[in-house]
HTML snippet that shows the backbone in 3Dmol.js (N, CA, C, O; Angstrom):
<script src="https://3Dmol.org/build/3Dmol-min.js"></script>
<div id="view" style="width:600px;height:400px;position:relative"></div>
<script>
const pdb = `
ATOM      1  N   UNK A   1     -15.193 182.181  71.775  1.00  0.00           N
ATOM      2  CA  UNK A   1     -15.996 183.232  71.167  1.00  0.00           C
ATOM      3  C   UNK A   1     -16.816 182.745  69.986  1.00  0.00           C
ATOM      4  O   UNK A   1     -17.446 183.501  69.246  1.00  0.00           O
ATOM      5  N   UNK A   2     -16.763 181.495  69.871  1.00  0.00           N
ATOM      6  CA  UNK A   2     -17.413 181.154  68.195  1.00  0.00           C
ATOM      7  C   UNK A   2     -17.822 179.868  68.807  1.00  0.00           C
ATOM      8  O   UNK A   2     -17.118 179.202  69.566  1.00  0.00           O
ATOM      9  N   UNK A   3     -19.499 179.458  68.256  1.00  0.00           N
ATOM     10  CA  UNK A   3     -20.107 180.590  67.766  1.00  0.00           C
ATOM     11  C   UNK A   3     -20.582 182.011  68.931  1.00  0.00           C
ATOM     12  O   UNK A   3     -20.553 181.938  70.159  1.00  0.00           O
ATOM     13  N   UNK A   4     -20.942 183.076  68.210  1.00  0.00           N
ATOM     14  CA  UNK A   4     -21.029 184.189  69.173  1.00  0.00           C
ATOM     15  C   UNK A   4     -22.353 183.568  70.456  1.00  0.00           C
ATOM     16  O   UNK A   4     -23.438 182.992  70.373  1.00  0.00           O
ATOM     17  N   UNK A   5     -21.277 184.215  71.834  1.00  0.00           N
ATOM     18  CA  UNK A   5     -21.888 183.032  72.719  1.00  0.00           C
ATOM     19  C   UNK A   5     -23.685 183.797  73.048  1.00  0.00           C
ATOM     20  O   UNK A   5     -23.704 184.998  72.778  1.00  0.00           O
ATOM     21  N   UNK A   6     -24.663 183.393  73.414  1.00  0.00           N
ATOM     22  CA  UNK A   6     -25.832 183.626  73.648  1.00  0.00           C
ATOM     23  C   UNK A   6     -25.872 184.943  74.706  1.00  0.00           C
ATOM     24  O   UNK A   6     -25.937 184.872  75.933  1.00  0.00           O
ATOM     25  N   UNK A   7     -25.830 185.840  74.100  1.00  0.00           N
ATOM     26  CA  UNK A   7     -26.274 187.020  75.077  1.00  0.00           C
ATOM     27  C   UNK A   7     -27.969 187.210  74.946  1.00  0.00           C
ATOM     28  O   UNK A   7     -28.167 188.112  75.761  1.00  0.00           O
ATOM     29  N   UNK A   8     -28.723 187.007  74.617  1.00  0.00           N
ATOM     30  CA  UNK A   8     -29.897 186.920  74.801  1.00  0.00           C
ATOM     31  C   UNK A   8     -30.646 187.568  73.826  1.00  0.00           C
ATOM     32  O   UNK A   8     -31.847 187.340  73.679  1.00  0.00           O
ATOM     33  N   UNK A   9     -29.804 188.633  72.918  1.00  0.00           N
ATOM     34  CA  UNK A   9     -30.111 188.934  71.696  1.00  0.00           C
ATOM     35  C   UNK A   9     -31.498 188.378  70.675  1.00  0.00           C
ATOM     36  O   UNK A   9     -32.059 189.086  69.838  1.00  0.00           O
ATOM     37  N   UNK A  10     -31.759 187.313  70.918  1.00  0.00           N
ATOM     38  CA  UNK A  10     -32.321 186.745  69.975  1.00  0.00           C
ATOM     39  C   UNK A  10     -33.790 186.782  70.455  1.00  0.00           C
ATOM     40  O   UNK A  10     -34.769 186.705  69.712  1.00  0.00           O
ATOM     41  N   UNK A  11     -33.814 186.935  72.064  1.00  0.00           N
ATOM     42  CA  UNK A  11     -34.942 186.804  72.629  1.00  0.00           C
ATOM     43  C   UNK A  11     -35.436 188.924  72.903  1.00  0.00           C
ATOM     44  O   UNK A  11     -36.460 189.418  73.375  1.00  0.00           O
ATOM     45  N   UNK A  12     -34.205 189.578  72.367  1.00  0.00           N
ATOM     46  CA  UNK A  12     -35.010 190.770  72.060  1.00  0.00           C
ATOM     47  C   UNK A  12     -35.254 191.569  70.968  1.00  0.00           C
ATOM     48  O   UNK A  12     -35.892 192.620  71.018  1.00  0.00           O
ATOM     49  N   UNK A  13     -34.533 190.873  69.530  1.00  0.00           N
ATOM     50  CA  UNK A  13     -34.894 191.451  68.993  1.00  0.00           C
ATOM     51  C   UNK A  13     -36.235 191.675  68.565  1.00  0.00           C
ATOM     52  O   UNK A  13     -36.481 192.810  68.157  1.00  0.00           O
ATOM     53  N   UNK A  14     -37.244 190.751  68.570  1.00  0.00           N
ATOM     54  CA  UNK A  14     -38.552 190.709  68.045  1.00  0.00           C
ATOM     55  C   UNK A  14     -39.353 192.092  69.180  1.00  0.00           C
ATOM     56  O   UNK A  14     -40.550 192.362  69.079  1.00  0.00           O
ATOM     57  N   UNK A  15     -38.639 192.635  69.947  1.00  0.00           N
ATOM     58  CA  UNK A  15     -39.240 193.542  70.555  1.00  0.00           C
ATOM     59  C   UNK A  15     -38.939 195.294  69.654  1.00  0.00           C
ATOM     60  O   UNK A  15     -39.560 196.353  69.747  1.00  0.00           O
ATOM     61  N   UNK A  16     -38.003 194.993  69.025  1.00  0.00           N
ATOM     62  CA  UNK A  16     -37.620 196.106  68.437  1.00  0.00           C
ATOM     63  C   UNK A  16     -38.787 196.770  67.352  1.00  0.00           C
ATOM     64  O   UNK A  16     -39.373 196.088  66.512  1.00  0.00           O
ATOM     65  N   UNK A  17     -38.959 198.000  67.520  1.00  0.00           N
ATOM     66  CA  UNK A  17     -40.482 198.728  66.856  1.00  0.00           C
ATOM     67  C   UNK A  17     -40.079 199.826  65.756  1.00  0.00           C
ATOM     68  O   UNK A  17     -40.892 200.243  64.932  1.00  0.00           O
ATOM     69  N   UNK A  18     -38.903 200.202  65.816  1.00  0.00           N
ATOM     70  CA  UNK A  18     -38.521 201.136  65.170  1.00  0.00           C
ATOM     71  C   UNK A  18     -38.160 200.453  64.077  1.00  0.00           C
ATOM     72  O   UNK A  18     -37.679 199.339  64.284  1.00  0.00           O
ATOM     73  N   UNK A  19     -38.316 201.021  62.344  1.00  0.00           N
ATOM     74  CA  UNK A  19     -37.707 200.537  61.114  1.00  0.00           C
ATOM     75  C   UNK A  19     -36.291 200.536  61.223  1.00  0.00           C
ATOM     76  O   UNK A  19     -35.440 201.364  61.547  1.00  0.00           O
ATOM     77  N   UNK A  20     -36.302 199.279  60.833  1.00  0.00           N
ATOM     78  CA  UNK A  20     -34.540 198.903  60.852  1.00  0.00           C
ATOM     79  C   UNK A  20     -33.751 198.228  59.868  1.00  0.00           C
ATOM     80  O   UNK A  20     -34.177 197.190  59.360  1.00  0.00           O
ATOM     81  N   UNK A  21     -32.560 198.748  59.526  1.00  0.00           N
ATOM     82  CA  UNK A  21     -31.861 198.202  58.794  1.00  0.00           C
ATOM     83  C   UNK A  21     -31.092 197.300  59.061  1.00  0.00           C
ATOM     84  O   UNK A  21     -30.236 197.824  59.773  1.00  0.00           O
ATOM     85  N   UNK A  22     -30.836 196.159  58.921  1.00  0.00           N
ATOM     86  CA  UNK A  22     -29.768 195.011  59.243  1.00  0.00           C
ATOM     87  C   UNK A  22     -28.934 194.724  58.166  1.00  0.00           C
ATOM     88  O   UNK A  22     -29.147 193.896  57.280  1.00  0.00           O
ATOM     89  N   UNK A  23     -27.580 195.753  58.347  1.00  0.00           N
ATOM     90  CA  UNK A  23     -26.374 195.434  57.305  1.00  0.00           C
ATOM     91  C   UNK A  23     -25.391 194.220  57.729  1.00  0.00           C
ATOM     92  O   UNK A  23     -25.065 193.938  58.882  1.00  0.00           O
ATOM     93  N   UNK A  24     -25.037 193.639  56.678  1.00  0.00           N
ATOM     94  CA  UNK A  24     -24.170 192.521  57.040  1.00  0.00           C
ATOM     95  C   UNK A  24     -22.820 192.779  55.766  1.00  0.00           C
ATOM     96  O   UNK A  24     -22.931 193.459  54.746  1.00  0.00           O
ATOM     97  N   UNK A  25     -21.764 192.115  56.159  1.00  0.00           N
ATOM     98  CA  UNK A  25     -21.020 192.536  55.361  1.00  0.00           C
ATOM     99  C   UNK A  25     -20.363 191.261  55.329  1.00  0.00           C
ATOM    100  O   UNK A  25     -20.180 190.622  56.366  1.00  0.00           O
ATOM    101  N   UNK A  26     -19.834 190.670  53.691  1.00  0.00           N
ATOM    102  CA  UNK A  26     -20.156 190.059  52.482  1.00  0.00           C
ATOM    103  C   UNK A  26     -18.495 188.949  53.708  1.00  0.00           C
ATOM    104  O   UNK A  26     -18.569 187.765  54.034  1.00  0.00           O
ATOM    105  N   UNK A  27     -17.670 189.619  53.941  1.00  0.00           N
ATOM    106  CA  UNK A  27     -16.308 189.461  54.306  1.00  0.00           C
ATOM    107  C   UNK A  27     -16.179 189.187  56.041  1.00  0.00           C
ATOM    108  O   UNK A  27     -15.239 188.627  56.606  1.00  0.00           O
ATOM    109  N   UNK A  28     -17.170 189.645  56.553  1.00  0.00           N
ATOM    110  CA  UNK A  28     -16.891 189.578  57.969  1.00  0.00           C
ATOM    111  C   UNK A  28     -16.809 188.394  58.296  1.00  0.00           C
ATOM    112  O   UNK A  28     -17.499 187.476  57.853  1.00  0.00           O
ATOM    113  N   UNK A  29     -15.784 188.313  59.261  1.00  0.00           N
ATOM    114  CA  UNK A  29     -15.680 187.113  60.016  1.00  0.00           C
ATOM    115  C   UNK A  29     -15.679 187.236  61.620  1.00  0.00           C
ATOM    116  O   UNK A  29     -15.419 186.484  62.559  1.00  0.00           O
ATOM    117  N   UNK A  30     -16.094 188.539  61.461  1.00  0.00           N
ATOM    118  CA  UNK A  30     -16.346 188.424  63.207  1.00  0.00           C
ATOM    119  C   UNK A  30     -17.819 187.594  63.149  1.00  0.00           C
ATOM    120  O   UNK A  30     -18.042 186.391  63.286  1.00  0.00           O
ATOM    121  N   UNK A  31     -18.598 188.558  62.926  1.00  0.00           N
ATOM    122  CA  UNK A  31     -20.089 188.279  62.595  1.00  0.00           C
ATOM    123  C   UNK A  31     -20.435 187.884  61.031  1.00  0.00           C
ATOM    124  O   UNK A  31     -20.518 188.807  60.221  1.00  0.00           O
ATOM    125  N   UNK A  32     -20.611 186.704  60.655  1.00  0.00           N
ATOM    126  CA  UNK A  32     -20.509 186.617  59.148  1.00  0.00           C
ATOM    127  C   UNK A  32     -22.405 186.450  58.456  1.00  0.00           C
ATOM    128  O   UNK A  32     -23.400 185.770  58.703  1.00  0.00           O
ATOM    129  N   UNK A  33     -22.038 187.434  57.607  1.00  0.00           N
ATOM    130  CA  UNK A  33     -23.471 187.322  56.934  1.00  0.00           C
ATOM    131  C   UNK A  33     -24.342 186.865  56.829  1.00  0.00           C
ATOM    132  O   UNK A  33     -25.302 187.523  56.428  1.00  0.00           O
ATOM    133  N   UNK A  34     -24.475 185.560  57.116  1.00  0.00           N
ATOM    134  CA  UNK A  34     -25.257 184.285  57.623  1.00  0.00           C
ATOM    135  C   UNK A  34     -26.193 184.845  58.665  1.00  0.00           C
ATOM    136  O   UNK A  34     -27.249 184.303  58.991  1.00  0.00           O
ATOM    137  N   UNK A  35     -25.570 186.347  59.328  1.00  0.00           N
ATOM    138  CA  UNK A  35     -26.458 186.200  60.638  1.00  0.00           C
ATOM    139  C   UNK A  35     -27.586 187.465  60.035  1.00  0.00           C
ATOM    140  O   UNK A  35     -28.583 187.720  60.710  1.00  0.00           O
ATOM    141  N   UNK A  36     -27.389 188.022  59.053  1.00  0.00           N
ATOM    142  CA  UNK A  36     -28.083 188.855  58.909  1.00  0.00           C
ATOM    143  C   UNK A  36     -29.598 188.181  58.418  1.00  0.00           C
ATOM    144  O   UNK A  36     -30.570 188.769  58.891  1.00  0.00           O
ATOM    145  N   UNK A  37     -29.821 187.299  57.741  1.00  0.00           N
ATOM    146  CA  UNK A  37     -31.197 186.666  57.648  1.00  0.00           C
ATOM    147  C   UNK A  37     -31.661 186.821  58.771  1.00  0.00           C
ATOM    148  O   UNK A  37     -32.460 187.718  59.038  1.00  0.00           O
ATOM    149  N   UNK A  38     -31.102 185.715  59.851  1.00  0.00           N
ATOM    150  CA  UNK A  38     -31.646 185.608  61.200  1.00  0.00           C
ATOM    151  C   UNK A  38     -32.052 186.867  61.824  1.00  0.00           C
ATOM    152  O   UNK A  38     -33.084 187.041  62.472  1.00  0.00           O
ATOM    153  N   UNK A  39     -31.278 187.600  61.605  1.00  0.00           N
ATOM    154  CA  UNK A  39     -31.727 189.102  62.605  1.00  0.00           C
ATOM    155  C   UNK A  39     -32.964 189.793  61.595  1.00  0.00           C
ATOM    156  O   UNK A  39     -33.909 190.198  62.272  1.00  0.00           O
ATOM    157  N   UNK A  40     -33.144 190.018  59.978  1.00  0.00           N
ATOM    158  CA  UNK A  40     -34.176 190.056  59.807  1.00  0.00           C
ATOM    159  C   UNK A  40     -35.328 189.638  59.964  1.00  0.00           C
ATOM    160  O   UNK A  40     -36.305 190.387  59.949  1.00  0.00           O
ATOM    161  N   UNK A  41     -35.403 188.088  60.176  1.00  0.00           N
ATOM    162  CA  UNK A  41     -36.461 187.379  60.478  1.00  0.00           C
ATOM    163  C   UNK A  41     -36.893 188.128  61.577  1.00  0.00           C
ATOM    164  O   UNK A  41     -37.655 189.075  61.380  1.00  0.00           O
ATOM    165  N   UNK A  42     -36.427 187.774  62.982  1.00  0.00           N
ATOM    166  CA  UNK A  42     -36.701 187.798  63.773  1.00  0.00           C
ATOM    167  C   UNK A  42     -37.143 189.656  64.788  1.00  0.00           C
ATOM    168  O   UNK A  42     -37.593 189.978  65.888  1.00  0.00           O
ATOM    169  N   UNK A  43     -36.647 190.359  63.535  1.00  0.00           N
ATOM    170  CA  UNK A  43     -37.290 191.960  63.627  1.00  0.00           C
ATOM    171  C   UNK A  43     -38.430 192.193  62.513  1.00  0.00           C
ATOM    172  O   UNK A  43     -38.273 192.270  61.295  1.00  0.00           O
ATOM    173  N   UNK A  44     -39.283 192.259  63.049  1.00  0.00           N
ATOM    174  CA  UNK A  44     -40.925 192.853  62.051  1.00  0.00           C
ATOM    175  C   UNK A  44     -40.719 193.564  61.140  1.00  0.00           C
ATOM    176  O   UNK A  44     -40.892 194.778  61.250  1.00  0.00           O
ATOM    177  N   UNK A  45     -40.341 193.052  60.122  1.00  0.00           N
ATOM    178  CA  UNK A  45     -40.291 194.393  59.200  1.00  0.00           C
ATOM    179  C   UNK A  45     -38.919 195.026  58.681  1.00  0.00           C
ATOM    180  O   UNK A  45     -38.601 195.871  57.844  1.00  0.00           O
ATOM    181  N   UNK A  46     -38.254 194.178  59.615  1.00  0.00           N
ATOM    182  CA  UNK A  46     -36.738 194.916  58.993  1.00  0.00           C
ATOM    183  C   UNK A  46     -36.550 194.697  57.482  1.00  0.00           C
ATOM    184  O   UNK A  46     -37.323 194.106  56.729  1.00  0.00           O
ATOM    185  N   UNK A  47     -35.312 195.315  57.161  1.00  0.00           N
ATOM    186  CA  UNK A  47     -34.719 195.428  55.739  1.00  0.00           C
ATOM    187  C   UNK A  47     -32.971 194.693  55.728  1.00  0.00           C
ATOM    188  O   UNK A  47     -32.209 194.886  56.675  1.00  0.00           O
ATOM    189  N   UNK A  48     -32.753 194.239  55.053  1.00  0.00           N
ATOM    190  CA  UNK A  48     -31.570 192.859  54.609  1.00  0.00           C
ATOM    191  C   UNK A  48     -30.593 194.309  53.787  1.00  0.00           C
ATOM    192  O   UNK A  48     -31.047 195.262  53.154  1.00  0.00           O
ATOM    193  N   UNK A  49     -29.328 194.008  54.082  1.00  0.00           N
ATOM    194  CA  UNK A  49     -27.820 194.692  52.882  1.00  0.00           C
ATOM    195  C   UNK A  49     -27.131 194.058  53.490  1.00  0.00           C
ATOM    196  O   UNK A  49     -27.132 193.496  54.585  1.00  0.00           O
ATOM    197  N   UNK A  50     -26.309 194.228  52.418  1.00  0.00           N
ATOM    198  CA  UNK A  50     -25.205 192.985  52.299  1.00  0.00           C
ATOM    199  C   UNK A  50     -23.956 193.946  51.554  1.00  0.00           C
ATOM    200  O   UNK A  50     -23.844 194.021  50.330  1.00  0.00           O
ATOM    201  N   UNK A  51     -23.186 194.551  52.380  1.00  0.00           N
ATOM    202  CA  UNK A  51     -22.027 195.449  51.595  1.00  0.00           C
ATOM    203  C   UNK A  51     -21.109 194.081  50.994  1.00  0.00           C
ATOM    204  O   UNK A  51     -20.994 193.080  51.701  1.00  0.00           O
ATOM    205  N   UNK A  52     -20.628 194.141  49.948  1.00  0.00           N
ATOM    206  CA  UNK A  52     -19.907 193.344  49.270  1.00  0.00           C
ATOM    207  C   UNK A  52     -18.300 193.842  49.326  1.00  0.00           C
ATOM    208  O   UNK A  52     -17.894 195.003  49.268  1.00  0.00           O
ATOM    209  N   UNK A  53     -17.561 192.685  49.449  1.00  0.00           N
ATOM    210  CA  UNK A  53     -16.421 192.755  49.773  1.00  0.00           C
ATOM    211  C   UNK A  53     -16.164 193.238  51.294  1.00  0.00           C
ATOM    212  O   UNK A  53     -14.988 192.971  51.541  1.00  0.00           O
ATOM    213  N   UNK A  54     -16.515 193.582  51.934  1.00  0.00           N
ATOM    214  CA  UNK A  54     -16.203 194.304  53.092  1.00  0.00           C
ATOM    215  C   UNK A  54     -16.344 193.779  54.320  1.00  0.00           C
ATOM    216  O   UNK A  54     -17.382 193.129  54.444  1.00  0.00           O
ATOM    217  N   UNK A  55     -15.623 193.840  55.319  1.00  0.00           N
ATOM    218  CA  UNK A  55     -15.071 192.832  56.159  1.00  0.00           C
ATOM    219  C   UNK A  55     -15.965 193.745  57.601  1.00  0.00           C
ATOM    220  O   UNK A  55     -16.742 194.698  57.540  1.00  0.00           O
ATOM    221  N   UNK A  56     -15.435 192.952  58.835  1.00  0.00           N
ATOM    222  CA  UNK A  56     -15.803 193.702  59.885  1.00  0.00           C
ATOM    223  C   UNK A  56     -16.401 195.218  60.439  1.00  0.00           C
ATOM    224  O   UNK A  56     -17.299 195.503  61.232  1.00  0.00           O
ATOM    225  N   UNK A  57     -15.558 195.950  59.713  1.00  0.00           N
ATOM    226  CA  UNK A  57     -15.686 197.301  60.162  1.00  0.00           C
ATOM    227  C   UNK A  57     -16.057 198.239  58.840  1.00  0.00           C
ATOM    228  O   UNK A  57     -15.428 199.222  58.448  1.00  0.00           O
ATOM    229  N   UNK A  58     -17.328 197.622  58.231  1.00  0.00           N
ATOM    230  CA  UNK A  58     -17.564 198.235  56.886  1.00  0.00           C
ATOM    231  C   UNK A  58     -17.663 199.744  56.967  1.00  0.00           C
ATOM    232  O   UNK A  58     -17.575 200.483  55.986  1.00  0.00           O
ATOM    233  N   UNK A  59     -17.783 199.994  57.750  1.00  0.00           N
ATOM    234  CA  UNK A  59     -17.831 202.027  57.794  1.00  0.00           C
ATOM    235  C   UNK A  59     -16.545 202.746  57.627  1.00  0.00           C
ATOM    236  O   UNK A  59     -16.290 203.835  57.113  1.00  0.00           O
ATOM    237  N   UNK A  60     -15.927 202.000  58.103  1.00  0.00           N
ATOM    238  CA  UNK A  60     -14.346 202.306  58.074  1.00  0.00           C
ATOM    239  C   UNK A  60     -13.790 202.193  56.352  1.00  0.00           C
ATOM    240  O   UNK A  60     -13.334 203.137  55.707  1.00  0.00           O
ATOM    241  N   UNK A  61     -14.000 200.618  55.799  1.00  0.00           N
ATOM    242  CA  UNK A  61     -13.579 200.123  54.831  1.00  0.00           C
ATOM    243  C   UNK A  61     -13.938 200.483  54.074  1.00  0.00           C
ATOM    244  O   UNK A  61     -13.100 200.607  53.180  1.00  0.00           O
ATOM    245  N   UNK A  62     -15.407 200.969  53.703  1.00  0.00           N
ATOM    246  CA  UNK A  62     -16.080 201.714  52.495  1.00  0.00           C
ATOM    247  C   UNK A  62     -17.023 202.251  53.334  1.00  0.00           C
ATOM    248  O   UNK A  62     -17.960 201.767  53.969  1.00  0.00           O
ATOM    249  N   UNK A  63     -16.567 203.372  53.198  1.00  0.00           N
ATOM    250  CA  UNK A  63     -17.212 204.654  53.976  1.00  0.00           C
ATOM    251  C   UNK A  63     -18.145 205.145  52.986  1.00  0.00           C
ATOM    252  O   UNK A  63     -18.843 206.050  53.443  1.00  0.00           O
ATOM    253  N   UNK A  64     -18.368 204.875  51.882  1.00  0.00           N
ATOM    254  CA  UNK A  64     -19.248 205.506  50.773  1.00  0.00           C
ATOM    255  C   UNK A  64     -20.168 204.530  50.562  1.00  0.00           C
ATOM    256  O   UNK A  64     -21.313 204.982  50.566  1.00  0.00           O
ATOM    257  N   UNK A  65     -20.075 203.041  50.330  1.00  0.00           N
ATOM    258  CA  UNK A  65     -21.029 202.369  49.843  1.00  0.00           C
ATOM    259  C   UNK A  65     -21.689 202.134  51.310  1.00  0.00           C
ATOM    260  O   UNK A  65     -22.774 201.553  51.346  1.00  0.00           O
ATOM    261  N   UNK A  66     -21.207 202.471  52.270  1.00  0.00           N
ATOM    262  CA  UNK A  66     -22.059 202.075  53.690  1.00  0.00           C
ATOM    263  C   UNK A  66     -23.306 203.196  53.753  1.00  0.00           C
ATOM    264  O   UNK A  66     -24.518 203.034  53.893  1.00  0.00           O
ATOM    265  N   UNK A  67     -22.478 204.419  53.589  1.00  0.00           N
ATOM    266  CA  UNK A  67     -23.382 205.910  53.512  1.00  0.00           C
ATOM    267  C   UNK A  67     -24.627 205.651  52.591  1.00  0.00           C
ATOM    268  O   UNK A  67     -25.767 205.908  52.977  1.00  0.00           O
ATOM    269  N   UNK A  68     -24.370 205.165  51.443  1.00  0.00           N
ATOM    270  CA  UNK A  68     -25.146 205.281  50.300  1.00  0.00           C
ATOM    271  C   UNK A  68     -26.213 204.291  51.082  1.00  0.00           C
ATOM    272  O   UNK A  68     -27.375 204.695  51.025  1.00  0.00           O
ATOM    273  N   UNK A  69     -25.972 202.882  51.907  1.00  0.00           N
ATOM    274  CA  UNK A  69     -26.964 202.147  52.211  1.00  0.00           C
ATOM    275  C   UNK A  69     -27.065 202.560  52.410  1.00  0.00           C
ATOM    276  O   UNK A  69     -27.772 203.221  51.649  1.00  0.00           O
ATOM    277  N   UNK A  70     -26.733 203.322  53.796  1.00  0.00           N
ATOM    278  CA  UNK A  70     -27.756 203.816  55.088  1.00  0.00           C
ATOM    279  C   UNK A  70     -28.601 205.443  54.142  1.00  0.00           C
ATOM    280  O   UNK A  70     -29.719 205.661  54.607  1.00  0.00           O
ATOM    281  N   UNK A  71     -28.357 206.036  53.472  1.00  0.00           N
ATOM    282  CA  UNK A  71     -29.038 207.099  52.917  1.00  0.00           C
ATOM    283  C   UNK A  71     -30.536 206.231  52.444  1.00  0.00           C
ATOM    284  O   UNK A  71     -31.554 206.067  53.117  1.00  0.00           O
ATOM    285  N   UNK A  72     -30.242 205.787  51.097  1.00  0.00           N
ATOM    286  CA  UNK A  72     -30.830 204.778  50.676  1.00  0.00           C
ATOM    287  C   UNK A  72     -31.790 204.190  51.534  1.00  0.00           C
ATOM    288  O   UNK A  72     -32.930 204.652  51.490  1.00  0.00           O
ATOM    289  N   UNK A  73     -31.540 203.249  52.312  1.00  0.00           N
ATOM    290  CA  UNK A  73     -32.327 202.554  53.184  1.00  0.00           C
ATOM    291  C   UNK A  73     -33.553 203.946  54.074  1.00  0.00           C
ATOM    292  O   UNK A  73     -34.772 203.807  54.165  1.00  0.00           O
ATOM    293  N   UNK A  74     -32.918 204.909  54.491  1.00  0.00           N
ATOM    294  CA  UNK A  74     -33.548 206.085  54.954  1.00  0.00           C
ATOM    295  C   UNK A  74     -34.790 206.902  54.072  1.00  0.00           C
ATOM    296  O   UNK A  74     -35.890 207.299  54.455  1.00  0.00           O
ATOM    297  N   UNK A  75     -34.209 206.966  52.901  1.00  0.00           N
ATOM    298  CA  UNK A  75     -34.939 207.979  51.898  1.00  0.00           C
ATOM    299  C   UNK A  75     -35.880 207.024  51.118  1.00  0.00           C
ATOM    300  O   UNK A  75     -36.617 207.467  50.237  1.00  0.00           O
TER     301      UNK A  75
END
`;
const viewer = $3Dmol.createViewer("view");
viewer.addModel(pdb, "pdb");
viewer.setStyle({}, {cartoon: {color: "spectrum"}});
viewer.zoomTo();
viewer.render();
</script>
């Protein structure tokens, strides 16, 4: 499973049109933060967060500072 094996991801995000947020979280080790540059780059326009301290399942773990991005990032 490591590194995450090539599902083709990379060859769609640049198709994505809608404003997007790409959260990464500070602790994950499924997917570790490192990948969130890459996925901004490669979406037009996206926007970069970085929840701190927070591991895999940041919605779960901090259910408030995730909200506040995603409000934030929205408004």
């Amino acid at each position: 499973l490591w590194p995450i094996p090539d599902t083709g991801v990379k060859r769609r995000l640049p198709r994505i049109k809608a404003r997007t947020l790409v959260a990464t979280s500070e602790k994950d080790t499924i997917v570790p933060a490192a990948y969130g540059p890459a996925w901004q780059s490669a979406i037009p326009g996206a926007h970069l967060a970085t929840l701190a301290e927070a591991g895999h399942i940041a919605e779960l773990e901090q259910p408030e500072a995730f909200s506040a991005l995603v409000r934030g990032f929205l408004n």
